[in-house]
C-alpha positions in Angstrom: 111.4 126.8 80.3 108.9 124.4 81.4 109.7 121.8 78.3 113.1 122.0 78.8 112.6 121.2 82.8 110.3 118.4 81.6 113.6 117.0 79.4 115.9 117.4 81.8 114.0 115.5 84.5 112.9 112.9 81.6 116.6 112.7 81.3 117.8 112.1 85.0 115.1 109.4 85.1 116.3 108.0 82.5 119.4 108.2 83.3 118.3 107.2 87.4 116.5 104.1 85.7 119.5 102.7 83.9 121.2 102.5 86.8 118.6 101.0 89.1 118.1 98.4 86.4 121.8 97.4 86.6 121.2 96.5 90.0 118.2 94.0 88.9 119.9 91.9 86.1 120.2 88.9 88.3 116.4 88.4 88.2 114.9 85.2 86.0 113.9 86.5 83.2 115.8 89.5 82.4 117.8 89.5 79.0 121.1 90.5 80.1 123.7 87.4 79.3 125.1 85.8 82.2 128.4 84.1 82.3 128.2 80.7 84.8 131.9 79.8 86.5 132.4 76.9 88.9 130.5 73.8 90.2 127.3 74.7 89.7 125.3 74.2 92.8 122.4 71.5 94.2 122.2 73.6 97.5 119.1 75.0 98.8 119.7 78.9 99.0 117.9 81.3 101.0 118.8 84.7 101.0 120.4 86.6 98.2 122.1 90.3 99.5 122.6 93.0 96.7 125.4 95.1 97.4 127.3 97.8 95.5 131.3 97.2 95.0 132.6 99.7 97.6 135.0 98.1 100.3 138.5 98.1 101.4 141.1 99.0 99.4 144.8 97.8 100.5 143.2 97.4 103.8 141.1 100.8 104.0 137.8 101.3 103.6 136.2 103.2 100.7 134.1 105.5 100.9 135.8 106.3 104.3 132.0 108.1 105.7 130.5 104.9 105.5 129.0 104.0 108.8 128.0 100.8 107.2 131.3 99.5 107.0 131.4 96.3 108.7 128.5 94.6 106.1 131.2 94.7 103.0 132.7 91.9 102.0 134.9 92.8 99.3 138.9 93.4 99.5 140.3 95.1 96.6 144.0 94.6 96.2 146.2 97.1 93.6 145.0 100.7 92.3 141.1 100.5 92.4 139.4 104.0 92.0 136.1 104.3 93.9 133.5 105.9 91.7 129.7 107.2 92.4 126.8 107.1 90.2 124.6 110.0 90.0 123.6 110.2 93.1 126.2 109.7 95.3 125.1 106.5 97.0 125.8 103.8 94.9 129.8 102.7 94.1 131.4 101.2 91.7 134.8 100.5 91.2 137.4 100.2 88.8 141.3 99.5 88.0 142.8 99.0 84.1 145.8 97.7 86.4 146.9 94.1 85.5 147.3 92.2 88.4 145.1 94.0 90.5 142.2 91.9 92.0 139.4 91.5 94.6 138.7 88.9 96.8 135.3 88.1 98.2 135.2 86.1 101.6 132.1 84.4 103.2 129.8 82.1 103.2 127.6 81.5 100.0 126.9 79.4 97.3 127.1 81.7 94.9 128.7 85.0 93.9 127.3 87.5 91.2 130.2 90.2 89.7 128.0 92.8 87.9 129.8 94.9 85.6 129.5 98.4 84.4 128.2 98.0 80.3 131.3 97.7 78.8 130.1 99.6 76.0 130.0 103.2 78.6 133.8 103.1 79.7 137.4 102.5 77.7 139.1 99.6 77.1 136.9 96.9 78.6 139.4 93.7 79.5 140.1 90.5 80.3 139.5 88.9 83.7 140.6 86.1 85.9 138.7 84.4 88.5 140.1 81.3 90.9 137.9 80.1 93.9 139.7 79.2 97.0 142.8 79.5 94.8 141.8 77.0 91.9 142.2 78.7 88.5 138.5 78.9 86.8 139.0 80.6 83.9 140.3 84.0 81.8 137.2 85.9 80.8 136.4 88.6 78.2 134.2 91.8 79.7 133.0 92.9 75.5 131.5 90.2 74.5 128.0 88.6 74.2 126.2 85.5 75.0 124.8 83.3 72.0 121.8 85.1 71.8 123.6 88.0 71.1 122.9 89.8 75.0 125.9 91.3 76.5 127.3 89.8 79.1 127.2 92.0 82.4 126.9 89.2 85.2 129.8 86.3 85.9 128.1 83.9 88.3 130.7 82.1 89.8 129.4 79.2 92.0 131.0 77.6 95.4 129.3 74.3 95.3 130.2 74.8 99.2 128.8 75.7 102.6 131.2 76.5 104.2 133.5 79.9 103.5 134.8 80.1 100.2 137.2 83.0 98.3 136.8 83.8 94.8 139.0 86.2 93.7 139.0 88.1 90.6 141.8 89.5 89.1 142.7 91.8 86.0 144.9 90.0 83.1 144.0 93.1 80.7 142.2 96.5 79.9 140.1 98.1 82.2 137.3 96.1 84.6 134.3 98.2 86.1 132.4 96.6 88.6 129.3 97.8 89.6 128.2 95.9 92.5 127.4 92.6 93.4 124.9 89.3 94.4 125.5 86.9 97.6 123.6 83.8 97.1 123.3 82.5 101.2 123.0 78.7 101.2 120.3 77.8 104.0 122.0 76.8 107.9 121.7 72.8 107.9 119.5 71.4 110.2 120.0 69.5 113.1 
């Protein structure tokens, strides 16, 4: 009894760690592939907000016993399921619906879409993303960078100050996204 309590919470670590280290892959260093859309940015940044991929869905918000409501920025648009991780506190979201999309509002230079690895769900697909309705480009979720890393991270950059929308839409398959990265550009200065 006590090895196989030993596995089992070996396991749920292990299982508590992958998770956790989803949440870290925009860190330098780390070998996950990353994906960079947009204008690239020569703005000085100050504050970068890591946040899961619950908010509102056709205008409600999910999950609905969230008193933290108002700090998501993130309106899904279509047939997005809402789904946990392990422990009930961190949300992910998903839609195989094309045509569906999110949009993400606010002020930053830079946007991070983490997706779920593409090898743990169905029929990963293609996506769209357009900032402040300008087409940037269809992208595969299976594939890997040129050094053979998946690619879990689409950076998409504003190159603005000022509020910016990048929406990303589905073309094909199924997209999982498992949270996100707000890159604040620093207030100017008088």
């Amino acid at each position: 009894m006590t090895g196989m309590l030993s596995m089992t919470s070996l396991t749920i670590l292990c299982v508590c760690l992958a998770i956790l280290m989803s949440g870290c892959a925009a860190e330098s260093g780390n070998p996950l592939g990353t994906q960079n859309i947009g204008s690239g940015t020569k703005l000085q940044e100050s504050m970068v907000l890591d946040l899961d991929a619950r908010g509102y869905v056709n205008g409600k918000f999910f999950p609905s016993t969230d008193p933290h409501y108002d700090a998501y920025f993130a309106n899904y648009w279509g047939k997005w399921n809402l789904a946990t991780a392990a422990q009930d506190t961190y949300y992910m979201m998903s839609s195989s619906t094309p045509g569906d999309r999110v949009d993400i509002v606010g002020t930053y230079s830079r946007a991070v879409f983490e997706f779920y690895d593409y090898q743990m769900y169905a029929n990963p697909g293609n996506v769209r993303f357009s900032l402040d309705g300008r087409l940037l480009g269809d992208f595969n979720l299976a594939r890997k960078d040129p050094n053979g890393n998946k690619i879990i991270e689409y950076v998409v950059s504003t190159g603005k100050t000022t509020v910016a929308t990048i929406s990303m839409s589905i073309v094909s398959g199924t997209a999982m996204i498992s949270g996100y990265f707000l890159v604040i550009p620093d207030s100017p200065q008088p």
